[in-house]
Biopython code that builds the backbone (N, CA, C, O; Angstrom):
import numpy as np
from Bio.PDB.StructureBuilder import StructureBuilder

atoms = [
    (1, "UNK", "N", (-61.543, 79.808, 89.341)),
    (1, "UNK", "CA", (-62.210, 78.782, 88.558)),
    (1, "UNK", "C", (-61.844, 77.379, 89.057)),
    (1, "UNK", "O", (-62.811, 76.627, 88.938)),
    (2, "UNK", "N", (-60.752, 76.776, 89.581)),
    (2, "UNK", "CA", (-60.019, 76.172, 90.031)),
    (2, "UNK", "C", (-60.826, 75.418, 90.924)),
    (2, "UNK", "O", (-61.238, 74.258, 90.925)),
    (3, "UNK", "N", (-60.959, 76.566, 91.821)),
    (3, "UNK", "CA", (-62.350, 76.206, 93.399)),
    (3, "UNK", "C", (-63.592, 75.856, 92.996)),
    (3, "UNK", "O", (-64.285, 74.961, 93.482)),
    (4, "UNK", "N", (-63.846, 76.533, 92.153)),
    (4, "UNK", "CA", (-65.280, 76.073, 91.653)),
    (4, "UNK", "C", (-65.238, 74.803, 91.358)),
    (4, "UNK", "O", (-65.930, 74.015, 92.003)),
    (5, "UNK", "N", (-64.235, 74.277, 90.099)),
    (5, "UNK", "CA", (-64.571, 72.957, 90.032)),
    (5, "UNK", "C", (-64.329, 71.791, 90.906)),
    (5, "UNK", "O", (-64.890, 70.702, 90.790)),
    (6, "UNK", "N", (-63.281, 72.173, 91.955)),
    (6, "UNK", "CA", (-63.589, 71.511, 92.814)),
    (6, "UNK", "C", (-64.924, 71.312, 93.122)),
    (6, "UNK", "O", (-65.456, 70.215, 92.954)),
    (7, "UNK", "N", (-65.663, 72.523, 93.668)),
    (7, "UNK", "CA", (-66.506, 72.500, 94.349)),
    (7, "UNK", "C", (-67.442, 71.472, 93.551)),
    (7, "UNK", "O", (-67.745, 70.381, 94.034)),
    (8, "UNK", "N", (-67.758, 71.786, 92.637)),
    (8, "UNK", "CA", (-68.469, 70.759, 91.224)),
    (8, "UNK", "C", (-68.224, 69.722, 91.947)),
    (8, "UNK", "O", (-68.994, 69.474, 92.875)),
    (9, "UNK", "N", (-67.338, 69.058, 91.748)),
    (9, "UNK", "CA", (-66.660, 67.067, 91.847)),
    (9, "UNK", "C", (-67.341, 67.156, 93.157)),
    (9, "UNK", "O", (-68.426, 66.579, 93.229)),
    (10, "UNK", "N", (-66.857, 67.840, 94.322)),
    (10, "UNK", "CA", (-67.180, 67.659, 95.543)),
    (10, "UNK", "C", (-69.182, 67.496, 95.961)),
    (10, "UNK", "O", (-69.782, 66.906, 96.860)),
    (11, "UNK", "N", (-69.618, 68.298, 94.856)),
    (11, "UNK", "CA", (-70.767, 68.196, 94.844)),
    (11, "UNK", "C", (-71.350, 66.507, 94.017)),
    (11, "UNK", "O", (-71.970, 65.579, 94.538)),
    (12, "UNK", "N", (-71.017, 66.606, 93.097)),
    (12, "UNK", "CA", (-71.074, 65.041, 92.517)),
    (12, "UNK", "C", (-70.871, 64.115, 93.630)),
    (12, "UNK", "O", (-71.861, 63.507, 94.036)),
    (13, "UNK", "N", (-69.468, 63.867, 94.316)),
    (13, "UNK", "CA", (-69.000, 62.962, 95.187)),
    (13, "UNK", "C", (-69.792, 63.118, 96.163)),
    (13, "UNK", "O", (-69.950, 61.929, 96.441)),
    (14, "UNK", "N", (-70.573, 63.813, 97.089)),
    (14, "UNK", "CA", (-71.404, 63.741, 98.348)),
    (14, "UNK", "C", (-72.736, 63.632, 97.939)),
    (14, "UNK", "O", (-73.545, 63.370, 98.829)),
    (15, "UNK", "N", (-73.135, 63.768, 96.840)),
    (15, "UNK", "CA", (-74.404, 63.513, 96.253)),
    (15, "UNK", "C", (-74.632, 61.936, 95.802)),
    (15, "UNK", "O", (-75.629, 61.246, 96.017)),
    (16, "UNK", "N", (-73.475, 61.590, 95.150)),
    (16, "UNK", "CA", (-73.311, 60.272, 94.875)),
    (16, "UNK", "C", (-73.163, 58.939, 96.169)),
    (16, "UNK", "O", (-73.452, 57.744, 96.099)),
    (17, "UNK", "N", (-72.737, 59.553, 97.017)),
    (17, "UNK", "CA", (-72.291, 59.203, 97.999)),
    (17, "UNK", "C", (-73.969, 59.032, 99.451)),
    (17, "UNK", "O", (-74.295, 58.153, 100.248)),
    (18, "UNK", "N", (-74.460, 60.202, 99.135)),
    (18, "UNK", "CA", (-75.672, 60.421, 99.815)),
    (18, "UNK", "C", (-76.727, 59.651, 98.900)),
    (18, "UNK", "O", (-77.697, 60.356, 99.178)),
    (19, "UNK", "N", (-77.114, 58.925, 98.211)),
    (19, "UNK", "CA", (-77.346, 58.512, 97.233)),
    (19, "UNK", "C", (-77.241, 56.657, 97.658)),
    (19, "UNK", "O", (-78.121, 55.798, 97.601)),
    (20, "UNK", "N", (-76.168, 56.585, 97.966)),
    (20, "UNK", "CA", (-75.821, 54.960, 98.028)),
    (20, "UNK", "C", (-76.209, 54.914, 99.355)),
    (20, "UNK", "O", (-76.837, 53.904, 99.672)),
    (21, "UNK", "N", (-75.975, 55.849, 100.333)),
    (21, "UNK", "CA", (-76.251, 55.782, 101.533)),
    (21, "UNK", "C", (-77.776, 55.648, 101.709)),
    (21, "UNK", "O", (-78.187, 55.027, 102.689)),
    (22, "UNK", "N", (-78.558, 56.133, 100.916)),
    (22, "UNK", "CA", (-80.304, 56.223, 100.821)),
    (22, "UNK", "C", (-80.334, 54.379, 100.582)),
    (22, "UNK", "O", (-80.957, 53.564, 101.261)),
    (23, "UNK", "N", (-79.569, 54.157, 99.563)),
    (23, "UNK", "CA", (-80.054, 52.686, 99.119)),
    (23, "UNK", "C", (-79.778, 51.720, 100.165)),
    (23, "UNK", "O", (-80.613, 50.868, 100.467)),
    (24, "UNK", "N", (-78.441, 51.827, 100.837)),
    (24, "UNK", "CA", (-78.363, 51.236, 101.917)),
    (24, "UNK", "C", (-79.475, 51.654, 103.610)),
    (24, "UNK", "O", (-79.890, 50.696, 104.261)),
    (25, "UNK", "N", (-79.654, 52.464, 103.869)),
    (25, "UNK", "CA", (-80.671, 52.849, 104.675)),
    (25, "UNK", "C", (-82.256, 52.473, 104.277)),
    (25, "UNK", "O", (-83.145, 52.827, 105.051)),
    (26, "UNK", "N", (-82.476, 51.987, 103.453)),
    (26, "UNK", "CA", (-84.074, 51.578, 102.563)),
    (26, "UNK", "C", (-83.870, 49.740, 102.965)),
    (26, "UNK", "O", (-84.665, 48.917, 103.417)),
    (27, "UNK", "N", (-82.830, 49.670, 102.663)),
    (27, "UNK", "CA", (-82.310, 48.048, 103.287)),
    (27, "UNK", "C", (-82.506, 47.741, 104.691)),
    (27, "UNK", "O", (-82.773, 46.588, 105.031)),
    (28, "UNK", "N", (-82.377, 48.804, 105.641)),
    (28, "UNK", "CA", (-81.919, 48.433, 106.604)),
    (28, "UNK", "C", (-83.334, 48.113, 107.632)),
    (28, "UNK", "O", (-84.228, 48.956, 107.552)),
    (29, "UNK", "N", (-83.537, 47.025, 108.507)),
    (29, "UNK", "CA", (-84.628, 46.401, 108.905)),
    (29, "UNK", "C", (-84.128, 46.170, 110.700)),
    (29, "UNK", "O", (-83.024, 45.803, 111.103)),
    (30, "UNK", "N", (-84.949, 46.409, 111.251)),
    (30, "UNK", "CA", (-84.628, 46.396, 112.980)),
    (30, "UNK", "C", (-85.670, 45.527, 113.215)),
    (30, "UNK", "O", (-86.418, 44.904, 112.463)),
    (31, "UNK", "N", (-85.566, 45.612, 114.421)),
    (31, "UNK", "CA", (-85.920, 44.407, 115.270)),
    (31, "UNK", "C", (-87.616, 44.113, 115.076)),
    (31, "UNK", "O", (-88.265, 43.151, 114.664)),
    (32, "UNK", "N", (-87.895, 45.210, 115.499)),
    (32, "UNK", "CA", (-89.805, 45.542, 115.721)),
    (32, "UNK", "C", (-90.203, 45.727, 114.565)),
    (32, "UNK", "O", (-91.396, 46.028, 114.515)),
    (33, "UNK", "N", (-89.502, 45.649, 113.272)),
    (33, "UNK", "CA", (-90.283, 45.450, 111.760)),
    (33, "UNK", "C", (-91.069, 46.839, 112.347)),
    (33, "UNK", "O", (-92.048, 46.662, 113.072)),
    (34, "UNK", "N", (-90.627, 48.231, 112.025)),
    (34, "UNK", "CA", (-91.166, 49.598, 112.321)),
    (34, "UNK", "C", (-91.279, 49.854, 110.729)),
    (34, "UNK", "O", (-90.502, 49.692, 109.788)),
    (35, "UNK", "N", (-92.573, 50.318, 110.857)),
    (35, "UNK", "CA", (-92.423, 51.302, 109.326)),
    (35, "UNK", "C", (-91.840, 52.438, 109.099)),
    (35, "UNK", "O", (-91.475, 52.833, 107.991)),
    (36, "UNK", "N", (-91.728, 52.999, 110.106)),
    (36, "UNK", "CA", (-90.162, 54.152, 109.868)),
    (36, "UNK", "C", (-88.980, 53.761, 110.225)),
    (36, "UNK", "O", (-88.292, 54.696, 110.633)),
    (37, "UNK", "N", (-88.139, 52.092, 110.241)),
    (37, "UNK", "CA", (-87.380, 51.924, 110.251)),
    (37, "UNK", "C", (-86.277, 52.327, 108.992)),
    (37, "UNK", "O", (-85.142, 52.734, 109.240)),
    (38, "UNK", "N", (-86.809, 52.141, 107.600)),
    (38, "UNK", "CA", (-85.736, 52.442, 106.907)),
    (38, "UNK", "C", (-85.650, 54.105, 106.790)),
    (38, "UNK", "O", (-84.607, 54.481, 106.254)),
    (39, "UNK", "N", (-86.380, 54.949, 107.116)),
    (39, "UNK", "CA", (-86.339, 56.750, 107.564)),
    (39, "UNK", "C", (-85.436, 56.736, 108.896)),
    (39, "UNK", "O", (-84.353, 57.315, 108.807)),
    (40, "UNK", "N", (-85.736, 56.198, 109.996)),
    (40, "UNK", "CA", (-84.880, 56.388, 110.730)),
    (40, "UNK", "C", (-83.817, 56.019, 111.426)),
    (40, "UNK", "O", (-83.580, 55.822, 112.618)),
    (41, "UNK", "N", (-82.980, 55.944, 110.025)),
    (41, "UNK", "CA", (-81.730, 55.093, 110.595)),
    (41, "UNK", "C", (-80.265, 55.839, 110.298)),
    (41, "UNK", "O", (-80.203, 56.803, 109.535)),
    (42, "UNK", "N", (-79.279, 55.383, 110.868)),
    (42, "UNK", "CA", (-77.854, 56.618, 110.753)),
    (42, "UNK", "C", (-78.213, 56.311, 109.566)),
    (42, "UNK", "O", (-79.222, 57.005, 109.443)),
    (43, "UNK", "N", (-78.046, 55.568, 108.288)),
    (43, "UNK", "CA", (-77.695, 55.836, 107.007)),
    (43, "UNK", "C", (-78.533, 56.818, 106.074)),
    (43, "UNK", "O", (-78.032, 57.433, 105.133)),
    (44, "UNK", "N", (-79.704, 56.879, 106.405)),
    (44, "UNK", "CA", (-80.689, 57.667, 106.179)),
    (44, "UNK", "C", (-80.190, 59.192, 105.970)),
    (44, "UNK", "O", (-79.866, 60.031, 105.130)),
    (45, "UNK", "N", (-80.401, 58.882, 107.641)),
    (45, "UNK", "CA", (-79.951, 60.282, 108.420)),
    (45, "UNK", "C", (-78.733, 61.037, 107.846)),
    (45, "UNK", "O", (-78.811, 62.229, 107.550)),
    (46, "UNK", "N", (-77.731, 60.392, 107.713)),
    (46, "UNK", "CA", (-76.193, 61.312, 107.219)),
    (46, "UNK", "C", (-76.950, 61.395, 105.904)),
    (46, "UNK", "O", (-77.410, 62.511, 105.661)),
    (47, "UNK", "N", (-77.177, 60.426, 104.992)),
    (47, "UNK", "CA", (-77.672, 60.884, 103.877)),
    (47, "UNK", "C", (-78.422, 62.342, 103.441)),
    (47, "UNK", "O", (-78.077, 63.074, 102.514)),
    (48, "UNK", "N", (-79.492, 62.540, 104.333)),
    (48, "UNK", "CA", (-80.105, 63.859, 104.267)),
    (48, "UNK", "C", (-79.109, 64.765, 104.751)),
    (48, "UNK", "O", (-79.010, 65.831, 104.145)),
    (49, "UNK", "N", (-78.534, 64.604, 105.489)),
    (49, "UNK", "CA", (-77.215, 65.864, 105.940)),
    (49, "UNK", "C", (-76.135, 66.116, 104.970)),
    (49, "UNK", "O", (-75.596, 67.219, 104.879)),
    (50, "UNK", "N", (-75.713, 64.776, 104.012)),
    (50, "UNK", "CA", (-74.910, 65.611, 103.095)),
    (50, "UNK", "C", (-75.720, 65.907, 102.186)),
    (50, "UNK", "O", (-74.974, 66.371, 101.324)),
    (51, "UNK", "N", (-77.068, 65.968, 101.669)),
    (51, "UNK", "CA", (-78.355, 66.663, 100.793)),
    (51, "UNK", "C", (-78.420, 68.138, 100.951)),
    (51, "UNK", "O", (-78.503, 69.069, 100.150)),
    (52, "UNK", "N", (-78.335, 68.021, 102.625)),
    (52, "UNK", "CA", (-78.264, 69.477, 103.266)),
    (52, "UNK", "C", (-76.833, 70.305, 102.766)),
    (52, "UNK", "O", (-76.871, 71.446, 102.305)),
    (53, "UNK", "N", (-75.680, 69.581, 102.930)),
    (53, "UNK", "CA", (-74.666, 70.408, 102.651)),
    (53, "UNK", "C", (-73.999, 70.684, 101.109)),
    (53, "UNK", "O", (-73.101, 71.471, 100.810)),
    (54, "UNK", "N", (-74.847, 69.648, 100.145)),
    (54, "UNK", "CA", (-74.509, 69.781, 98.655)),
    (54, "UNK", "C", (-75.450, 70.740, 98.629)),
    (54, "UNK", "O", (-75.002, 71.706, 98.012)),
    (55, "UNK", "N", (-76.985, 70.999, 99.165)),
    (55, "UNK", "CA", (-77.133, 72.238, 98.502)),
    (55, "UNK", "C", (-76.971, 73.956, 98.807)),
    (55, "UNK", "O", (-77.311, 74.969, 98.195)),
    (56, "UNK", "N", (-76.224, 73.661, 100.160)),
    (56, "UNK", "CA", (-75.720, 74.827, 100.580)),
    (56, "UNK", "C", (-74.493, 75.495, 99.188)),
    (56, "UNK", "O", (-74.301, 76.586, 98.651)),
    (57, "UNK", "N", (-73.791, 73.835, 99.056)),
    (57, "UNK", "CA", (-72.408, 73.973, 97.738)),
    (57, "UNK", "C", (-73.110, 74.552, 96.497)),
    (57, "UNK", "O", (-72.528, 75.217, 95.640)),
    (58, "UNK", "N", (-74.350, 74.250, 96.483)),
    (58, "UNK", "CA", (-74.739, 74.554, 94.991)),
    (58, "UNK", "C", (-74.982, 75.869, 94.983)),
    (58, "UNK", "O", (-74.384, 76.692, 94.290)),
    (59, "UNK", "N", (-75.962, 76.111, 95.838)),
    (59, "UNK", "CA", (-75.721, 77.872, 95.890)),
    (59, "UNK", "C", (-74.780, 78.508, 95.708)),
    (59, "UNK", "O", (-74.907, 79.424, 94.895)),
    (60, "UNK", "N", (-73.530, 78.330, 96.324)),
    (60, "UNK", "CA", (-72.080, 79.006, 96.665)),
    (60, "UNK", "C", (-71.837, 78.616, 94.958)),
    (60, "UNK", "O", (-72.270, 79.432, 94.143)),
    (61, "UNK", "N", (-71.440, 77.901, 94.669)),
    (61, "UNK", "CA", (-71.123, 77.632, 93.256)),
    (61, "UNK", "C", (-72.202, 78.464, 92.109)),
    (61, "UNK", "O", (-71.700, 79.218, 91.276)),
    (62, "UNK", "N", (-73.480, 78.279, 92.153)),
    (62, "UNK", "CA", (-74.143, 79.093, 91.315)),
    (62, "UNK", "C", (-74.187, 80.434, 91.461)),
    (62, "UNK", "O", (-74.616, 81.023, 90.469)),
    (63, "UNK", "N", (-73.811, 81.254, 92.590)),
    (63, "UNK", "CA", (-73.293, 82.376, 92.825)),
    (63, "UNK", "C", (-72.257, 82.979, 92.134)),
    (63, "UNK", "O", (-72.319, 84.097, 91.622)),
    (64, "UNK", "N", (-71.461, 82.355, 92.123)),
    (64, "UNK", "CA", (-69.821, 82.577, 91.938)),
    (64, "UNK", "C", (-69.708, 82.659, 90.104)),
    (64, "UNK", "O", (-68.602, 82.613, 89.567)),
    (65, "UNK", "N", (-71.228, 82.804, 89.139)),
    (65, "UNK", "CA", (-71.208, 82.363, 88.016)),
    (65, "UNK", "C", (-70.867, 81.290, 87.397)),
    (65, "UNK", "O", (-69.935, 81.281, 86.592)),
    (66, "UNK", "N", (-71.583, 80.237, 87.692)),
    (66, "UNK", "CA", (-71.677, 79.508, 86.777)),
    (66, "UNK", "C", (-73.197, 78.987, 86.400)),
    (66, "UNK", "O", (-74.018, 78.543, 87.203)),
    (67, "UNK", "N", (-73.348, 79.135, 85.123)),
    (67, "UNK", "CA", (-74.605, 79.531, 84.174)),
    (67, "UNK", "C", (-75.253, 78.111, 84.413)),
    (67, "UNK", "O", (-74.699, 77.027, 84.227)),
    (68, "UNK", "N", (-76.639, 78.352, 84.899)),
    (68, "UNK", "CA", (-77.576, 77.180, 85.169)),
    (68, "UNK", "C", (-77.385, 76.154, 84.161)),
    (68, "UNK", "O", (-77.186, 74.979, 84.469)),
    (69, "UNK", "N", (-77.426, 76.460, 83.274)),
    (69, "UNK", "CA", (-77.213, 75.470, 82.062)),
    (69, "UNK", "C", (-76.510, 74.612, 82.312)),
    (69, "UNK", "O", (-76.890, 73.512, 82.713)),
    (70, "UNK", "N", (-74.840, 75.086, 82.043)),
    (70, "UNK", "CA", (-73.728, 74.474, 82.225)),
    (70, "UNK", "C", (-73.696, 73.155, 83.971)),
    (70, "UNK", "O", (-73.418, 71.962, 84.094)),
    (71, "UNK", "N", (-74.168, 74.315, 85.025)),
    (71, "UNK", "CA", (-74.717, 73.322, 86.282)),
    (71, "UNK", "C", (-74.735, 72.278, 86.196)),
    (71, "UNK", "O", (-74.041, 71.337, 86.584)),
    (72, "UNK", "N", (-76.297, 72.532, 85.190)),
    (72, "UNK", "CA", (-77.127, 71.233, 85.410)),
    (72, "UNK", "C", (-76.819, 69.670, 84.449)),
    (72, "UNK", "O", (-77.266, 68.525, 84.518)),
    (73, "UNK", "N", (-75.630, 70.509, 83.411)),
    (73, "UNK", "CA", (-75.299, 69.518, 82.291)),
    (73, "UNK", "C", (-73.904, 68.631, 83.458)),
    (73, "UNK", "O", (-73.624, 67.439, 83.334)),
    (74, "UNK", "N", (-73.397, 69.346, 84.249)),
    (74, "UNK", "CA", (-72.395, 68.693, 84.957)),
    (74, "UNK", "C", (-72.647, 67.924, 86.228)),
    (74, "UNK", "O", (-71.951, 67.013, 86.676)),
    (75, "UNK", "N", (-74.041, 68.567, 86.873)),
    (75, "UNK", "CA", (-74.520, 67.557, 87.669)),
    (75, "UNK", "C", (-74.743, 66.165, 87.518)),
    (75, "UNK", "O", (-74.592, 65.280, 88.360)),
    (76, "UNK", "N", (-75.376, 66.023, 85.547)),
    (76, "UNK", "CA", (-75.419, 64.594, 85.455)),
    (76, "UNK", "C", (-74.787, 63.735, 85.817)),
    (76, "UNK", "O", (-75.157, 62.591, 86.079)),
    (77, "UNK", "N", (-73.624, 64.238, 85.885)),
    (77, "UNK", "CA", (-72.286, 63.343, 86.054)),
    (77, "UNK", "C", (-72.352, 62.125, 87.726)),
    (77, "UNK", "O", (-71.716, 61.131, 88.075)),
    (78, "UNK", "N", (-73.740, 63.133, 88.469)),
    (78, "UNK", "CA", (-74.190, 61.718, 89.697)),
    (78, "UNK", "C", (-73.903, 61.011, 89.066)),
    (78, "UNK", "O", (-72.741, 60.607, 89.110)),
    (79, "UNK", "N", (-74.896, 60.451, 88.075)),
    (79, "UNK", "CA", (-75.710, 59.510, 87.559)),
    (79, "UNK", "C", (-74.362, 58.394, 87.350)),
    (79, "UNK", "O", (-74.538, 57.197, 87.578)),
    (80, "UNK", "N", (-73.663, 58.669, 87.114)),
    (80, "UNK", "CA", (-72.302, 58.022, 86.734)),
    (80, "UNK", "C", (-71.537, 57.659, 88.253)),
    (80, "UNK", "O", (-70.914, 56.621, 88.476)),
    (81, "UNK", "N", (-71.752, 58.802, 89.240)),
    (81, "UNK", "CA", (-70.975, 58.435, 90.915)),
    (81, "UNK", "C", (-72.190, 57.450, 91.517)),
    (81, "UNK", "O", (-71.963, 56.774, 92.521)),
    (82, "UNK", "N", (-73.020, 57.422, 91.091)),
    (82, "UNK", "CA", (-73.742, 56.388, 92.174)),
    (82, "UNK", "C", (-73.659, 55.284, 91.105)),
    (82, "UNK", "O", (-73.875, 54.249, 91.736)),
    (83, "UNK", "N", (-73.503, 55.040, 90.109)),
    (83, "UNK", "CA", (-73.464, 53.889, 89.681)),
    (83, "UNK", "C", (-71.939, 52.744, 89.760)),
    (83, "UNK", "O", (-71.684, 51.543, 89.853)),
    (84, "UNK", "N", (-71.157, 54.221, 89.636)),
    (84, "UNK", "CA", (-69.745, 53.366, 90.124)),
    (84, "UNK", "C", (-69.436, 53.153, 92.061)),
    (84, "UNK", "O", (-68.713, 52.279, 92.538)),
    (85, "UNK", "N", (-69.994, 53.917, 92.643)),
    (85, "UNK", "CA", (-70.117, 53.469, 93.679)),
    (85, "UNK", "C", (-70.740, 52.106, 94.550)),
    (85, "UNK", "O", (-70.338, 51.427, 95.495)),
    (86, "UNK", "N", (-72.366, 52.119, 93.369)),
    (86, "UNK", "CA", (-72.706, 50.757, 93.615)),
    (86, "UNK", "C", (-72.408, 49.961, 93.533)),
    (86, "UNK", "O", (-73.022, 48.993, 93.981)),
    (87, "UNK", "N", (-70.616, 49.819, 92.543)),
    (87, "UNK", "CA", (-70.457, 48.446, 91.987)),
    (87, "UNK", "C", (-69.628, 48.331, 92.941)),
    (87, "UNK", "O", (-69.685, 47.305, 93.620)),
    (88, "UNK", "N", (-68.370, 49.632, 93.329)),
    (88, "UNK", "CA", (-67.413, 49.698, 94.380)),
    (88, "UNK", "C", (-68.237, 48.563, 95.498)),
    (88, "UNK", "O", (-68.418, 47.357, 95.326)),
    (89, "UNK", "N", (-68.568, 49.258, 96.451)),
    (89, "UNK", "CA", (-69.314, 49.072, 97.330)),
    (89, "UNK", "C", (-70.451, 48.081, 98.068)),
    (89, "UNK", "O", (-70.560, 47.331, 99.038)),
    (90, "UNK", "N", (-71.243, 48.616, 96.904)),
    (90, "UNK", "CA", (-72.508, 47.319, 97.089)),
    (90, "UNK", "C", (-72.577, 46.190, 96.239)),
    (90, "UNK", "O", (-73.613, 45.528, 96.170)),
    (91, "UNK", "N", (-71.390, 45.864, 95.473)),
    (91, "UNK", "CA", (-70.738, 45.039, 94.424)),
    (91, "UNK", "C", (-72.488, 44.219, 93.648)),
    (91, "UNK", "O", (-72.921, 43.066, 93.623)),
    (92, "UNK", "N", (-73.099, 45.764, 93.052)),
    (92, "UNK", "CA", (-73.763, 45.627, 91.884)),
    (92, "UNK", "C", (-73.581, 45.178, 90.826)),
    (92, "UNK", "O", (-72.378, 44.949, 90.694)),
    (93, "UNK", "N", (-74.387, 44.802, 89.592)),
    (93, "UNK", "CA", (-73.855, 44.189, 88.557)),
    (93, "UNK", "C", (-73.785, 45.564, 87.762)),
    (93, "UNK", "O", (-74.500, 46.520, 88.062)),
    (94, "UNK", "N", (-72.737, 45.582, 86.581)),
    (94, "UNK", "CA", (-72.953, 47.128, 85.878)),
    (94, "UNK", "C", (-73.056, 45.903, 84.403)),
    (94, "UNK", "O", (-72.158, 45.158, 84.011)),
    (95, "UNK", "N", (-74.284, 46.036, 83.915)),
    (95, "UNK", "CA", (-74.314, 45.851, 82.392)),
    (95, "UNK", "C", (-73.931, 46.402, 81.211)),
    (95, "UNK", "O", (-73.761, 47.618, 81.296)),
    (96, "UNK", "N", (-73.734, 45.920, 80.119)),
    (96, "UNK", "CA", (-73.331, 46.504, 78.863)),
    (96, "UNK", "C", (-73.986, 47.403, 78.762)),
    (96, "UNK", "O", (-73.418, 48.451, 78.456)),
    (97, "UNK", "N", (-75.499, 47.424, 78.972)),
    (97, "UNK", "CA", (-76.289, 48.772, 78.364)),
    (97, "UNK", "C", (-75.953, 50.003, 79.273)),
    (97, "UNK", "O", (-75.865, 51.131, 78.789)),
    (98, "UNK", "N", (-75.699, 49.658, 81.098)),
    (98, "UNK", "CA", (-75.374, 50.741, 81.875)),
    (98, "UNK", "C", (-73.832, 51.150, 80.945)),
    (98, "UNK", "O", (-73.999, 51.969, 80.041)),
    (99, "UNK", "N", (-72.837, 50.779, 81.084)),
    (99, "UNK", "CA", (-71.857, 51.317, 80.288)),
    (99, "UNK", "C", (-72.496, 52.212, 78.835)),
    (99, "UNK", "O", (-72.623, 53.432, 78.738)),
    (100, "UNK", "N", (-72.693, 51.587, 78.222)),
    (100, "UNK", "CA", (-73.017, 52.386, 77.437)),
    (100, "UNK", "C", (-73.912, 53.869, 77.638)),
    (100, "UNK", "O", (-73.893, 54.855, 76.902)),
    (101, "UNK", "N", (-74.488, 53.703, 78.573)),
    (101, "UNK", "CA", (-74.881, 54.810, 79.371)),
    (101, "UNK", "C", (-74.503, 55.622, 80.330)),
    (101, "UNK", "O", (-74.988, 56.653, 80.794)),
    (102, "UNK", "N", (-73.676, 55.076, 80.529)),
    (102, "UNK", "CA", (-72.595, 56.443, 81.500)),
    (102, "UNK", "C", (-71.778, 56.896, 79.881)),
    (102, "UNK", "O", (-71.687, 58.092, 79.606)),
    (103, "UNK", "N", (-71.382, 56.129, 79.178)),
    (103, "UNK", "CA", (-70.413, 56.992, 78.133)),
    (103, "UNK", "C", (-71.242, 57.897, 77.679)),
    (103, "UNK", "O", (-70.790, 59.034, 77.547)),
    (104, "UNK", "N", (-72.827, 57.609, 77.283)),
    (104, "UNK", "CA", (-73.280, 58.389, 76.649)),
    (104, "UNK", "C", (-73.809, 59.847, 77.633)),
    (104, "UNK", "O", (-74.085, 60.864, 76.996)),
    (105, "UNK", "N", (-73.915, 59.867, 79.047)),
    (105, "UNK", "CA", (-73.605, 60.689, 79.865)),
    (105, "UNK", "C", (-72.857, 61.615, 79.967)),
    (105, "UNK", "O", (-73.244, 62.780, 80.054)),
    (106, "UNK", "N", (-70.959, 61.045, 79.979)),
    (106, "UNK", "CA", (-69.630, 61.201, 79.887)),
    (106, "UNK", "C", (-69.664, 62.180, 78.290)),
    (106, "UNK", "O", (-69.301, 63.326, 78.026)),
    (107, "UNK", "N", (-70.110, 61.387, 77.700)),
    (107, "UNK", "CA", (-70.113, 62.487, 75.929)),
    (107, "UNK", "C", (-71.050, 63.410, 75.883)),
    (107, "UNK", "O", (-71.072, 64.295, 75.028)),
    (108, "UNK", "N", (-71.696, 63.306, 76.581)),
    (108, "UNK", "CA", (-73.019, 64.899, 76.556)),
    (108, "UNK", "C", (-72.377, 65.699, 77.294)),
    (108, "UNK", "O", (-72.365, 66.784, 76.713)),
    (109, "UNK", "N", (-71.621, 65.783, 78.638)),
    (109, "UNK", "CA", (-71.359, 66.773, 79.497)),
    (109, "UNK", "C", (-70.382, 67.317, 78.837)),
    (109, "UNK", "O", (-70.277, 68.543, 78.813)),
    (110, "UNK", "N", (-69.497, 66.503, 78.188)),
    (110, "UNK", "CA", (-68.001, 67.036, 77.081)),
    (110, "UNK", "C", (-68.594, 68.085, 76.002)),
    (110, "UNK", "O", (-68.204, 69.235, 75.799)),
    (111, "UNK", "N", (-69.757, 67.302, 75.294)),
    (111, "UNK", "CA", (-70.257, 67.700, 73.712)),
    (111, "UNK", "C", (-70.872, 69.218, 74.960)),
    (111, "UNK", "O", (-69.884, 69.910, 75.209)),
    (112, "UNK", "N", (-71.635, 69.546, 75.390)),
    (112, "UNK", "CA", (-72.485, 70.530, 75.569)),
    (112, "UNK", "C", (-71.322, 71.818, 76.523)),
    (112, "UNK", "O", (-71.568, 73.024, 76.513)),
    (113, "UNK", "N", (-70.447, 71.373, 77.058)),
    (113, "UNK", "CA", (-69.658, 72.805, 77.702)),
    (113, "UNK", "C", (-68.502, 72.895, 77.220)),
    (113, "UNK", "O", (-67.544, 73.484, 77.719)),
    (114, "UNK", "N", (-68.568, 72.046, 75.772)),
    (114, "UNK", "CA", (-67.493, 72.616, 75.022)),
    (114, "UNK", "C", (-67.720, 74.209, 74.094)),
    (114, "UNK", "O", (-66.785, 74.689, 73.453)),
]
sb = StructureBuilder()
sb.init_structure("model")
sb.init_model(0)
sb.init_chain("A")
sb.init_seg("    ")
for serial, (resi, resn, name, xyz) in enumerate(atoms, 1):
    if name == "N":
        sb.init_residue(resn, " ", resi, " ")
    sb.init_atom(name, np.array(xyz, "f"), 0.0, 1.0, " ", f" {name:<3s}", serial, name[0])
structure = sb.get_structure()
């Protein structure tokens, strides 16, 4: 059980992570103004590769029993890694109402796999 939840966080963290990397790659602008510049760029690119390898994790994890339900109530928990990442990182603004919305995130995943 131990591994699994690793595996969980680890799935959050490269999702969250692949995630900021999309936002930064949508930014990114080259020389010749290409319309597949923000598709084809490293940030893009790794982005879809850890997409590729969280859902290899999700399989392995939904295998191993753990009940779709429960999954999908703990996946929310992105929603919370890309937002603290954005602030880390891309030093976003986080508003009162976002707080209040990751807690209310943070209290559903608690309230529902208790």
């Amino acid at each position: 059980m131990i591994i699994i939840t690793g595996l969980l966080l680890l799935i959050i963290l490269l999702t969250s992570i692949s995630q900021v990397l999309l936002k930064i790659g949508s930014k990114n602008k080259n020389e010749k103004n290409s319309i597949l510049a923000p598709y084809l760029n490293i940030h893009t690119i790794c982005s879809y590769g850890l997409l590729l390898i969280v859902t290899v994790l999700s399989v392995v994890v939904l295998e191993e029993g753990i009940p779709l339900k429960n999954y999908n109530s703990i996946i929310s928990l992105i929603f919370v890694g890309v937002i603290g990442l954005s602030w880390g990182l891309l030093k976003e603004e986080v508003t009162k109402k976002t707080v209040v919305g990751i807690l209310l995130i943070i209290g559903g995943v608690v309230v529902f796999n208790l």
